[in-house]
C-alpha positions as CSV (number, residue, x, y, z in Angstrom):
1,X,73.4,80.0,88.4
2,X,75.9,79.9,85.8
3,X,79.2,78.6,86.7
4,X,82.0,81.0,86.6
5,X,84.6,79.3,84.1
6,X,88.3,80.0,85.5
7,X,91.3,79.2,83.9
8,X,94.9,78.9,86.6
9,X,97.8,80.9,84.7
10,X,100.9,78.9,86.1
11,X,100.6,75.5,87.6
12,X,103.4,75.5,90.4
13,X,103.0,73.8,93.7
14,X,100.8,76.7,95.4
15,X,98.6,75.9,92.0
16,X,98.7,72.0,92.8
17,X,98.1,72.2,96.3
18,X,95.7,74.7,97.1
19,X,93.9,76.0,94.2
20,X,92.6,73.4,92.3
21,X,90.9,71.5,95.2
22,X,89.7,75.4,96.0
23,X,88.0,75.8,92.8
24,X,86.2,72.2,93.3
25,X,84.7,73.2,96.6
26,X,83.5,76.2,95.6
27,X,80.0,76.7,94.4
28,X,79.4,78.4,91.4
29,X,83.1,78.1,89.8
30,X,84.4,75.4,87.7
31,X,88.3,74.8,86.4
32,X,88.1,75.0,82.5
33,X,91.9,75.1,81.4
34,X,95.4,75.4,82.8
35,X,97.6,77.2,81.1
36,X,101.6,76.5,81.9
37,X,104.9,75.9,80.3
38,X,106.5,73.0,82.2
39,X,102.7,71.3,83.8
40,X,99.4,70.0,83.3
41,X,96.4,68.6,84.7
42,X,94.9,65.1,83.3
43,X,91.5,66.3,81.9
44,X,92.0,69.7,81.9
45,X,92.4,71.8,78.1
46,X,96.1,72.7,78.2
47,X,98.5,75.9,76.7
48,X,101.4,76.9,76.9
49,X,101.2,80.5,77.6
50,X,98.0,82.5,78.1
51,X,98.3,84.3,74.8
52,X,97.6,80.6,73.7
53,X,95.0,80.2,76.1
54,X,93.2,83.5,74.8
55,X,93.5,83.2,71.8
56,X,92.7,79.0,71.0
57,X,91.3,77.9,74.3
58,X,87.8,77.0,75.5
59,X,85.3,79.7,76.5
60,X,86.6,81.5,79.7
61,X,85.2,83.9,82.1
62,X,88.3,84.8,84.4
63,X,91.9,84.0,84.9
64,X,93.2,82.7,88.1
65,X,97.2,84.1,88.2
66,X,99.5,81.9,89.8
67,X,102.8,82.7,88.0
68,X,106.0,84.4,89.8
69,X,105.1,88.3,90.2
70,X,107.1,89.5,87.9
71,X,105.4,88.4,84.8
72,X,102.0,88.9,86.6
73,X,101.2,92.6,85.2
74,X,101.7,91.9,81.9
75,X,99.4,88.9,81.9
76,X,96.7,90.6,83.8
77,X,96.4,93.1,81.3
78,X,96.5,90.5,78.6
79,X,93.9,89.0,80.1
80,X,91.7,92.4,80.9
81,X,92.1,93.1,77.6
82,X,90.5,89.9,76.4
83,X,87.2,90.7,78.4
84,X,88.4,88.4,81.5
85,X,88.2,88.5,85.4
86,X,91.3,88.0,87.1
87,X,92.0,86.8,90.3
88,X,96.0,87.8,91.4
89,X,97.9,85.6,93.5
90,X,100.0,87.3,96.7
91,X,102.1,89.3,95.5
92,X,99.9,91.2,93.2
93,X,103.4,92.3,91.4
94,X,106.6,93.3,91.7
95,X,106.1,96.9,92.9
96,X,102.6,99.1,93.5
97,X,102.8,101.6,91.1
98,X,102.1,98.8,88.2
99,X,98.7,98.1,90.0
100,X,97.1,101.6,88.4
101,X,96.7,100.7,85.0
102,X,95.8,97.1,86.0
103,X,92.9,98.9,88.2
104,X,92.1,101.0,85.5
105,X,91.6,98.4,82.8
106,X,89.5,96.5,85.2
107,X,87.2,99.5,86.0
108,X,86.8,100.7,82.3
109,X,86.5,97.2,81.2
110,X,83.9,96.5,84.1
111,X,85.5,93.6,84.9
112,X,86.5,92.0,88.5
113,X,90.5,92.4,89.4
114,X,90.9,90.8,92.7
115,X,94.5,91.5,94.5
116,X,94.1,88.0,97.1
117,X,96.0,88.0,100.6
118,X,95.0,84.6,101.8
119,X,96.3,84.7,104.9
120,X,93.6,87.3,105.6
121,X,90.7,84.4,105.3
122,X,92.8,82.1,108.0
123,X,90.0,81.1,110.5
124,X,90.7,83.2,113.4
125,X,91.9,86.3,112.3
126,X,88.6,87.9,112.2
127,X,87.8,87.0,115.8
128,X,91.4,88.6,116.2
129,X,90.0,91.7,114.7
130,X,87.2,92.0,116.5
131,X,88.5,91.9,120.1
132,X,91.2,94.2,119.2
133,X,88.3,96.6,118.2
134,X,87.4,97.0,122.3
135,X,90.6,97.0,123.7
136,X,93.5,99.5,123.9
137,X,96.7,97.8,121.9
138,X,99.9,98.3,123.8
139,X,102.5,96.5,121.3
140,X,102.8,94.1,118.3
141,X,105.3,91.4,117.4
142,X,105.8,89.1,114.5
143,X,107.7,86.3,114.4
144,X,107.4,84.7,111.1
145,X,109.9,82.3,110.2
146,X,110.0,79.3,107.9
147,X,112.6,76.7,105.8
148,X,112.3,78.0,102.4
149,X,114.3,74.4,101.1
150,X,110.8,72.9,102.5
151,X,108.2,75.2,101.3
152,X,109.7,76.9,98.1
153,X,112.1,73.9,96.4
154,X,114.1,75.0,93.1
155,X,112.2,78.0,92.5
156,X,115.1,80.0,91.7
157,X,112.5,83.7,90.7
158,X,112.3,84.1,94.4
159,X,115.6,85.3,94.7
160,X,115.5,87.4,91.8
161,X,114.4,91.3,91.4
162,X,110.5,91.2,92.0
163,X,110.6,88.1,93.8
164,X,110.8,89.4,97.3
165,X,112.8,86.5,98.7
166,X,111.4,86.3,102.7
167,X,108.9,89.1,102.1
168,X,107.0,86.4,99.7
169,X,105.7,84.9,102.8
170,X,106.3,87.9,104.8
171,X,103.8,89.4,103.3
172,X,101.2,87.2,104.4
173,X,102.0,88.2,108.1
174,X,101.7,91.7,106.8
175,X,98.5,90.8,105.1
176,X,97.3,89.9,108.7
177,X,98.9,93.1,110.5
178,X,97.1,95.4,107.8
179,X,93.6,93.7,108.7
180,X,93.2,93.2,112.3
181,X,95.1,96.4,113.5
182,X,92.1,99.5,113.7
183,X,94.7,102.2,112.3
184,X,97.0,101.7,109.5
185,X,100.8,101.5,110.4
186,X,103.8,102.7,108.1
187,X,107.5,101.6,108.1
188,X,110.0,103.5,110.0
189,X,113.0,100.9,109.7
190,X,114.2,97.7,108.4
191,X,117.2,95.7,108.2
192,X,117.2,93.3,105.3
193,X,119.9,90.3,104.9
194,X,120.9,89.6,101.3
195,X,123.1,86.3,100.7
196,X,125.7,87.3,98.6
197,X,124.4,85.6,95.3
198,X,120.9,86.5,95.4
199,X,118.9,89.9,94.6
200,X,116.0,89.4,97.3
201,X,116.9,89.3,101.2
202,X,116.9,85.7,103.0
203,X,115.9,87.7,106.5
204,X,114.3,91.0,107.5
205,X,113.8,92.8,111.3
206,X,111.2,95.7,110.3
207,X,109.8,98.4,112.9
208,X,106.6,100.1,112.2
209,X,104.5,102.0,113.8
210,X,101.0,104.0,113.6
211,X,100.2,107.6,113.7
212,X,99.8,106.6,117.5
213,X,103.1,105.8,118.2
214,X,101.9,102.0,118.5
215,X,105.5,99.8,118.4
216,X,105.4,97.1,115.8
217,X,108.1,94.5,115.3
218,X,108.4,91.8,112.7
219,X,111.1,89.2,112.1
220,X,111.2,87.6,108.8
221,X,113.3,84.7,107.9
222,X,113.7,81.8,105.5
223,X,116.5,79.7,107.2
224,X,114.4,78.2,110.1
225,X,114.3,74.5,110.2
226,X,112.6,72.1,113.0
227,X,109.5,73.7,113.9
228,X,108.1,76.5,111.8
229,X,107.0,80.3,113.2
230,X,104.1,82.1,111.4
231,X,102.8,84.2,115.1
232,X,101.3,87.5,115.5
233,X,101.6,88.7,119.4
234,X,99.7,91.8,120.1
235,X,100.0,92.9,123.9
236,X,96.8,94.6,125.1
237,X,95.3,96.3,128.3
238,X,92.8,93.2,128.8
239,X,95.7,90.3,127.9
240,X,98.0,88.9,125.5
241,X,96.5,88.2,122.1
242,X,98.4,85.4,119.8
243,X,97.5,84.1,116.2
244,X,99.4,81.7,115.7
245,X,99.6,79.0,112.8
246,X,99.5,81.7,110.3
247,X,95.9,83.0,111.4
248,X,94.6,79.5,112.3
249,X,94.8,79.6,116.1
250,X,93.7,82.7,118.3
251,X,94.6,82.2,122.1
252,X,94.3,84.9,125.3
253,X,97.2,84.8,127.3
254,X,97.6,80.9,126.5
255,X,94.3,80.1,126.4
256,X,92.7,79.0,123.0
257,X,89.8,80.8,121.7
258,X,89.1,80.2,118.2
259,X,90.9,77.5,116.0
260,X,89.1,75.9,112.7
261,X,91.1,74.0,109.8
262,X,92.6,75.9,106.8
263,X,89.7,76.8,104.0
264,X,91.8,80.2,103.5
265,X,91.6,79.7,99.0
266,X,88.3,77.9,99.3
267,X,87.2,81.4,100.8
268,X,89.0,83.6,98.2
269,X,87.1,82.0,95.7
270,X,84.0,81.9,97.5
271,X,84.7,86.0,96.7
272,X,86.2,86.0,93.5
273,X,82.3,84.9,92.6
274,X,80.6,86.7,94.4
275,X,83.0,90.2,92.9
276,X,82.5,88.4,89.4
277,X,78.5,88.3,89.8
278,X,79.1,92.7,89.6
279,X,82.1,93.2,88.4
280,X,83.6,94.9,91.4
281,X,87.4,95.1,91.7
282,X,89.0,94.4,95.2
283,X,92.7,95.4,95.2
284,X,94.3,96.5,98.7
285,X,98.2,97.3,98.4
286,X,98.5,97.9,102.2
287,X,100.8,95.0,102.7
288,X,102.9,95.6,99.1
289,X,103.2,99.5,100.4
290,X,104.8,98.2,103.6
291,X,107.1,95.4,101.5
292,X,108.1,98.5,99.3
293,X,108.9,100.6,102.2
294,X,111.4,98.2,104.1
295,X,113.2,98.0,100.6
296,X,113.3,101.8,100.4
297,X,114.3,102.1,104.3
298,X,116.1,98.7,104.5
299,X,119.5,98.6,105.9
300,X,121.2,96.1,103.6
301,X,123.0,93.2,105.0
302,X,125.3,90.8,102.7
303,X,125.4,87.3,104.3
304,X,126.1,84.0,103.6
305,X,125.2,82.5,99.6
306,X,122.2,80.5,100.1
307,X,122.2,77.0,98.0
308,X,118.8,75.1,97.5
């Protein structure tokens, strides 16, 4: 089988730490260039930008994004219009309507445009979906809370317009919500907290609910230190349901059922490949939808100025 040759857009830490040892363990894919202002990989064909990359790198087959969202679109299309697959980190962008064209490029060009939630290929949230499937949900929580000095250092776009601030990891919860729930649920409040000197909020409490009248809580925030929060709690008739260790760990009322180690990226790409081998385009904006929503129903909050 030929080996699909990827290029990463954007070398960052989630480009260093997950998806380069990803593209190693994944059969059928190979890492042919990186292509990144401020980093580089010893060995690999580097460029600048990925108008550089198109137009004086080696052959290519796809594109893996990992830049901030809000310069995401227009390299997509760049890269659409070269002939290229391309894989989207979470976010797909900064807002849904600037998916369409990105879909429609994809489907005239016949090329693969996946929209990747990773948190959706955590090892137990699949198990999660299917016991939900047989039992009556009475009520969700999410508690998803993390120290953004530890997990996004210096990167100042976070906090600008586009870069969600705590929905950037939010999101992933979301991502979860959206998969293992059997009806989709919509937004119907949120209060969002905004330090004074930055454009994206630092905390959110969202309610949702589905057509049901199932009640759905999240909290969302980016000043926890000590121990970190990424849990999904879903009260049913048969027992209490947690995921917990952002989709790693699935327990009934305390008891561990399903726990594996974290191949979350090493699974995205396992799919990128097989989407390449056709052509198909997988892009669900459930979880942007809902971001979008608690910024159009959001209650804004000014708190404190937040300093990395």
């Amino acid at each position: 089988m030929t080996e699909l040759r990827i290029a990463i857009v954007g070398f960052g830490k989630i480009a260093r730490d997950q998806h380069v040892g990803a593209i190693a363990a994944t059969a059928g894919a190979t890492l042919a260039a990186v292509a990144s202002r401020n980093a580089s990989l010893p060995g690999v064909p580097h460029f600048a930008t990925i108008e550089e990359l198109l137009e004086k790198g080696p052959p290519i087959d796809a594109v893996s994004l990992c830049t901030p969202p809000q310069v995401r679109r227009a390299q997509a299309a760049a890269a659409l219009a070269a002939g290229k697959h391309v894989m989207l980190e979470k976010p797909p962008g900064t807002g849904v309507a600037e998916l369409d064209p990105l879909i429609a490029m994809a489907e005239e060009a016949k090329r693969t445009l996946f929209a990747t939630w990773h948190s959706r290929y955590a090892p137990a949230v699949e198990p999660a979906r299917e016991w939900l499937l047989t039992r009556q949900i009475k009520s969700v929580h999410i508690n998803w809370k993390e120290d953004v000095r530890v997990w996004h250092p210096g990167q100042g776009w976070i906090w600008e317009p586009g870069g969600l601030g705590v929905f950037d990891p939010g999101i992933n919860a979301l991502s979860i919500l959206t998969r293992i729930l059997p009806r989709p649920v919509f937004v119907t409040a949120a209060e969002l907290a905004f330090p004074a000197n930055c454009q994206a909020p630092i905390a959110a409490n969202l309610t949702l609910t589905d057509i049901g009248g199932l009640p759905v809580t999240a909290e969302f925030d980016f000043r926890q230190t000590g121990p970190q929060s990424w849990d999904i709690l879903v009260e049913t008739d048969q027992g209490q349901m947690t995921l917990s260790g952002g989709g790693r760990r699935m327990a009934i009322d305390g008891k561990t059922v399903a726990e594996a180690p974290d191949q979350e990226y090493r699974e995205l790409y396992g799919r990128f490949v097989k989407l390449t081998a056709t052509g198909a385009r997988d892009v669900d904006l459930a979880p942007l939808r809902l971001v979008a929503d608690a910024f159009l129903l959001g209650k804004r909050n000014i708190v404190e100025p937040f300093v990395d």
